[in-house]
C-alpha distance (Angstrom), angle and dihedral (degrees) to the residues before:
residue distance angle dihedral
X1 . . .
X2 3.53 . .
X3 4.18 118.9 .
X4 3.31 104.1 -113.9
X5 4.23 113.1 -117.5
X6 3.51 137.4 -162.2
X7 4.07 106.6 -98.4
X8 3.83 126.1 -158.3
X9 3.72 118.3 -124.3
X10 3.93 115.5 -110.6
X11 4.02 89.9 -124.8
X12 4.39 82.0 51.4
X13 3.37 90.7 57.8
X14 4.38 100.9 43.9
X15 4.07 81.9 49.7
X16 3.66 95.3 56.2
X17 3.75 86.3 42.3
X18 3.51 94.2 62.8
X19 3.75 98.5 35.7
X20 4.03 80.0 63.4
X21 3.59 97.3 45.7
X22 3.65 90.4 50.2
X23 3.13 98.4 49.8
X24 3.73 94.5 37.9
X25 4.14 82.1 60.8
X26 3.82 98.0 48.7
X27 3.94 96.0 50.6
X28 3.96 87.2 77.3
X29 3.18 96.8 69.5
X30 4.35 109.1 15.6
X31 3.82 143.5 22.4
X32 4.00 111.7 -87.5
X33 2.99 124.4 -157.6
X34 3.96 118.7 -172.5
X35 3.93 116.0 -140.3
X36 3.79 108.1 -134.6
X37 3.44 113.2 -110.3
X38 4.02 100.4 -124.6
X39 4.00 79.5 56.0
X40 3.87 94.2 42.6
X41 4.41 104.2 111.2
X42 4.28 90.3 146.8
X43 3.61 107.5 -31.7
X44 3.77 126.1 95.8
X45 3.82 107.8 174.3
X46 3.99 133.2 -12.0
X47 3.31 111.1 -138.1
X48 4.64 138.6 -161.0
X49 3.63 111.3 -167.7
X50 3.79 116.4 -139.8
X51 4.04 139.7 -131.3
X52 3.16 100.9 -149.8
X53 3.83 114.2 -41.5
X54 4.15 84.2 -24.7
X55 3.37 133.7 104.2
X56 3.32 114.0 -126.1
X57 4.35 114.5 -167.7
X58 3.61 92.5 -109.1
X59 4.24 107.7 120.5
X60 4.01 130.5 173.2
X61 3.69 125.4 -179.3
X62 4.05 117.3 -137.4
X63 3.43 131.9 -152.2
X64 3.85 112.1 -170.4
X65 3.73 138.9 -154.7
X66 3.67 142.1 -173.3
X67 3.39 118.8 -127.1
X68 3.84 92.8 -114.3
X69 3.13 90.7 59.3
X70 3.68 95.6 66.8
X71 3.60 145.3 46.3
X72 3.87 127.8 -100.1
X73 3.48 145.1 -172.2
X74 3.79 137.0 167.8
X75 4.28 99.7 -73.6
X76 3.79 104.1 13.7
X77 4.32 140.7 37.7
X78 4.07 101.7 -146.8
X79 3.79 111.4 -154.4
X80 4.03 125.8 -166.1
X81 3.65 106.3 -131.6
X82 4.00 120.7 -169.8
X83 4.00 110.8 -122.8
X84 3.86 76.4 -128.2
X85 3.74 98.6 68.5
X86 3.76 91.0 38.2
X87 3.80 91.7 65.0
X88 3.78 94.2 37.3
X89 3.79 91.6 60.8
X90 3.80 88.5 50.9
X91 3.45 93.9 53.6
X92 4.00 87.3 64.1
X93 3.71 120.8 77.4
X94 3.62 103.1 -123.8
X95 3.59 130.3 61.6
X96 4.28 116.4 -91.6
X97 3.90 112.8 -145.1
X98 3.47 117.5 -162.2
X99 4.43 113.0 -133.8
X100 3.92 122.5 -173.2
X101 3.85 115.0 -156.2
X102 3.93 112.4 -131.9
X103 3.80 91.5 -157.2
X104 3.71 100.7 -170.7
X105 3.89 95.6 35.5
X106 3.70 95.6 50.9
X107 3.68 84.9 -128.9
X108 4.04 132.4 137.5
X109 3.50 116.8 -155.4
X110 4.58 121.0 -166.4
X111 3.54 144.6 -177.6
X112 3.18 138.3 176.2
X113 3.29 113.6 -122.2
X114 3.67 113.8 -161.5
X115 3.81 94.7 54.6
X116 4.01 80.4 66.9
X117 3.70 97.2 53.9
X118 3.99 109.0 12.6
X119 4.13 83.6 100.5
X120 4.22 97.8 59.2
X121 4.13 95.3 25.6
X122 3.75 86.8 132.6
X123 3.86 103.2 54.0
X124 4.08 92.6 44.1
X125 3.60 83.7 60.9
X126 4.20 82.2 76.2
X127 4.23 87.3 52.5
X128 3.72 133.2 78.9
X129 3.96 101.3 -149.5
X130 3.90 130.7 16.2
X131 3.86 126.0 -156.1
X132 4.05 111.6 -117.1
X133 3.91 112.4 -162.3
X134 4.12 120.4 -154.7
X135 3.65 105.6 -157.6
X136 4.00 90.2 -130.1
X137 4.20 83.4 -137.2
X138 3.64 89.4 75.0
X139 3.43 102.0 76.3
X140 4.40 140.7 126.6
X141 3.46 122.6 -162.2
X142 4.33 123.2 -126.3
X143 4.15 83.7 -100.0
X144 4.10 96.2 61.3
X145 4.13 104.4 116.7
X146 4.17 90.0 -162.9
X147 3.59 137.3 51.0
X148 4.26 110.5 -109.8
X149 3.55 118.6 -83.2
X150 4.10 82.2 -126.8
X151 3.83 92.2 62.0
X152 3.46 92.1 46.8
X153 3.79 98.9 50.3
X154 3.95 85.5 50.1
X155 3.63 88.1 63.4
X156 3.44 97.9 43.2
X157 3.83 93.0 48.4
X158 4.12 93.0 43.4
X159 3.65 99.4 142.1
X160 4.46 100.3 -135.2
X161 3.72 87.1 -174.7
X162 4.28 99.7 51.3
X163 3.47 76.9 35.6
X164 3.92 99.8 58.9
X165 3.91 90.2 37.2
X166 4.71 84.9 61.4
X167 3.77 83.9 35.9
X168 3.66 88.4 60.7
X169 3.76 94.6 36.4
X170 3.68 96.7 49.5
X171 4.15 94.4 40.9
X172 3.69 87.0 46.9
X173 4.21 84.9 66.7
X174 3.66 84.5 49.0
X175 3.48 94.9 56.2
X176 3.90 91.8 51.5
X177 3.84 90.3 47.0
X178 3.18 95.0 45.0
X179 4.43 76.1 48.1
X180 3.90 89.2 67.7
X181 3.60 98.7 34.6
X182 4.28 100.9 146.6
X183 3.60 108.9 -127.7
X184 3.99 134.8 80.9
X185 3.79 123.7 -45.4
X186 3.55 87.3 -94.0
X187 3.85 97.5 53.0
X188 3.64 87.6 51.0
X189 3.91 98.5 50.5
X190 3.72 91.7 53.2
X191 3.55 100.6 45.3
X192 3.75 84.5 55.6
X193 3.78 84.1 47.6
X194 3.41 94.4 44.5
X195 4.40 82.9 57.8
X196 3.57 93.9 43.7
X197 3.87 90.4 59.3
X198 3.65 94.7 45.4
X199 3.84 92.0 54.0
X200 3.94 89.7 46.6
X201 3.67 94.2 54.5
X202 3.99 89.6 47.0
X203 3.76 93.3 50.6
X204 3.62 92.3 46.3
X205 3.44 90.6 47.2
X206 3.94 99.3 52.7
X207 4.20 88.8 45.9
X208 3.86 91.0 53.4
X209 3.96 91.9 43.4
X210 3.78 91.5 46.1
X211 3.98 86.0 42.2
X212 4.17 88.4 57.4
X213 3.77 94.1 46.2
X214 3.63 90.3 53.4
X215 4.39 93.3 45.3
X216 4.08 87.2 38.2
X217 3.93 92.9 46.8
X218 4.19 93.5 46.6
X219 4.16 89.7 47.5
X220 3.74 89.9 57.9
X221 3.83 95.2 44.4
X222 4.44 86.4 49.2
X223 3.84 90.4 42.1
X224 3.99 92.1 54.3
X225 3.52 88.4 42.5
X226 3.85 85.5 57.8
X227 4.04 98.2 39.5
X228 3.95 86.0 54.7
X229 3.77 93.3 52.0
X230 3.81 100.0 30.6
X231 4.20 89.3 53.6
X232 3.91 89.4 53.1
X233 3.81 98.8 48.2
X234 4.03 77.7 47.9
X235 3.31 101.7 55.4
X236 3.93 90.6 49.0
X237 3.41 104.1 49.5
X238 3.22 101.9 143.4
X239 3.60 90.8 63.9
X240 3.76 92.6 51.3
X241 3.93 95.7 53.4
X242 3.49 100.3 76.0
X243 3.83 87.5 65.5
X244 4.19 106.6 40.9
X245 3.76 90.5 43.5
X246 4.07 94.1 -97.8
X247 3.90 97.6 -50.1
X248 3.76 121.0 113.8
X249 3.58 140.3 -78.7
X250 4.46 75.5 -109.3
X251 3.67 97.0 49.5
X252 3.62 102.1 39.3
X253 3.73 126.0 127.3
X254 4.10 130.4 -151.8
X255 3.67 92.8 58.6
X256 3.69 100.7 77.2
X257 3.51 122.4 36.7
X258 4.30 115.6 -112.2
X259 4.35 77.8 -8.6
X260 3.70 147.3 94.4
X261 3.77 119.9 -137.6
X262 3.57 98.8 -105.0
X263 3.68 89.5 41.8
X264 3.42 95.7 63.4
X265 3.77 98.7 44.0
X266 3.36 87.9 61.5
X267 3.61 89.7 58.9
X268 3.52 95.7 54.5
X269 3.70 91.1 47.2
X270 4.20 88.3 53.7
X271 3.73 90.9 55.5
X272 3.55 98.0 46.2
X273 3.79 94.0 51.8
X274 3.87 83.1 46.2
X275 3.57 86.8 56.6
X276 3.32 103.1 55.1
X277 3.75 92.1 45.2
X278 3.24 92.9 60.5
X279 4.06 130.0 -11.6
X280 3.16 104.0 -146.3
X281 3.96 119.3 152.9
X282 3.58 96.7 -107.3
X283 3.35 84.2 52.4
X284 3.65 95.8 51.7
X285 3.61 91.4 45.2
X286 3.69 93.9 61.6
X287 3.81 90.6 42.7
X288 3.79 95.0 52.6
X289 3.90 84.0 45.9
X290 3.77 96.9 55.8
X291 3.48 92.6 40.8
X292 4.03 95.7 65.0
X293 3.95 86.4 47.4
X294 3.96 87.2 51.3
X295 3.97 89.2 48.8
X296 4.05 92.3 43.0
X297 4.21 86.6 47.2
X298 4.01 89.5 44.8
X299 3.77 86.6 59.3
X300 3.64 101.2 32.3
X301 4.23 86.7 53.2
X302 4.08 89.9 41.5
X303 4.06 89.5 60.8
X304 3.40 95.3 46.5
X305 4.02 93.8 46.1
X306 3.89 83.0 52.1
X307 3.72 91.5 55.0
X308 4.23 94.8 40.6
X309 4.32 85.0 52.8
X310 3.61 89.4 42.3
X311 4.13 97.5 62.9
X312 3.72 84.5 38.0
X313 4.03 96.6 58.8
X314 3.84 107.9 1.1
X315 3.59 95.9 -178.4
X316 4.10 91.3 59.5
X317 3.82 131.5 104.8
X318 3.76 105.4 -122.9
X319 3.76 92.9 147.8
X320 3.98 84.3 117.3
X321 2.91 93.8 81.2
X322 3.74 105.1 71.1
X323 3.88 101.4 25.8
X324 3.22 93.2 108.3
X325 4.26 97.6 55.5
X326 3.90 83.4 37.8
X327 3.99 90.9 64.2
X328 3.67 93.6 49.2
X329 3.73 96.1 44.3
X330 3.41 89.5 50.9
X331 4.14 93.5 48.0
């Protein structure tokens, strides 16, 4: 007689399947990291995309299906979703996609959800399941080498501040469940604890992110700023000797204090890359700092740019070039 053995159901198996494939497709392009299965209640995979070899900040959470596990008909794949997962991927601070694996088509299917649902959140709070469609025309095959421009432009376009408003909505019916939890006083007050925290960290979480947007976004505006004058005291350098004792625009001293030009810049590029690796507040301390130098340098560099142009053509407008520092001198 044969011992008898634990067996894995067929359906088991196909999910894993395409939980591998999936994240077997993603790891060309991001970081994966698989969510154990004991710790699996909605969420697949977290994944950072990549420039390059570099992380760059920008996360997604996937939850995966097979396509068995689904229904399908000729435009759309409709997926039952508990309520329950819905909030729990709003409780997280980046967007979850949803991906069905097309085993024998090679083909990966996603949606994202909350675009579906974001308008009646409140009222599927009363329901136990909600239907998820993926639009069958939004699809990649196992070969693609970089994540959809669509799933990218979700993440750029995630909305922190709609986002904090469901956050609160849908951790507020935590905090009531977590109200009626059955158990002793004490189990109750630390499930509602337990809530409490998880909303904290989430808040937190969307303040920093919308805090390194902001930084991140106002570095590349000062660093163009820069480029543009930088290349055109370049490109006349013969100009610009008579006044940094023959060096270039690069290697010229006055303009930053105990620092050449190019020495500077790349300090500022070290502590944005240090930034984004990690953003801590020392971190953001040193960016802030750099950034004010930057902005001092742009306008110190855009005067003398206005002067170099004006001994080349005196009869020119090149008053352009300093509006901007002119309007907040003057304020």
């Amino acid at each position: 007689m044969e011992p008898q053995l634990p067996k894995v159901h067929q359906n088991t198996k196909k999910g894993n399947v395409a939980v591998a494939l999936l994240e077997s497709v993603l790891s060309r392009f991001s970081i994966v990291n698989t969510i154990p299965v004991e710790k699996d209640i909605g969420i697949d995979l977290h994944v950072e995309l990549l420039n390059g070899d570099t992380p760059n900040g920008f996360c997604f959470n996937a939850q995966c299906k097979g396509k068995d596990e689904v229904e399908i008909d000729e435009q759309a794949i409709t997926i039952p979703i508990k309520i329950s997962t819905i909030n729990y991927w709003l409780l997280h601070k980046e967007p979850t996609f949803l991906f069905v694996v097309d085993i024998d088509s090679l083909s990966i299917f996603w949606c994202y959800p909350y675009e579906q649902i974001s308008e009646r959140l409140e009222e599927l709070q009363q329901q136990k399941t909600v239907n998820i469609h993926v639009d069958k025309k939004s699809v990649f095959s196992l070969g693609i080498k970089e994540v959809p421009v669509e799933i990218v432009e979700v993440i750029n376009n995630f909305d922190y501040k709609l986002f904090e408003a469901l956050s609160h909505s849908v951790s507020h019916t935590f905090l009531e469940n977590a109200g009626k939890q059955q158990g002793s006083l004490k189990d109750r007050l630390l499930a509602f604890k337990d809530s409490a925290e998880l909303l904290k960290e989430n808040l937190a979480a969307i303040i920093d992110r919308q805090r390194d947007q902001f930084i991140l976004g106002q570095t590349k505006v000062l660093l163009e700023k820069f480029r543009f004058v930088f290349r055109w005291l370049d490109a006349e350098s013969s100009f610009v000797y008579p006044y940094t004792s023959g060096k270039k625009i690069r290697d010229a001293e006055g303009f930053v204090e105990n620092s050449t030009v190019g020495e500077f810049i790349d300090v500022v590029h070290s502590s944005i890359n240090a930034y984004e690796r990690q953003t801590t507040e020392g971190n953001f301390n040193i960016l802030i700092a750099n950034l004010e130098k930057l902005n001092e340098l742009n306008m110190d560099l855009s005067f003398f740019l206005r002067e170099i142009l004006y001994e080349m053509n005196p009869y020119a407008d090149f008053e352009y070039l300093v509006k901007d520092y002119l309007d907040d001198l003057e304020s």
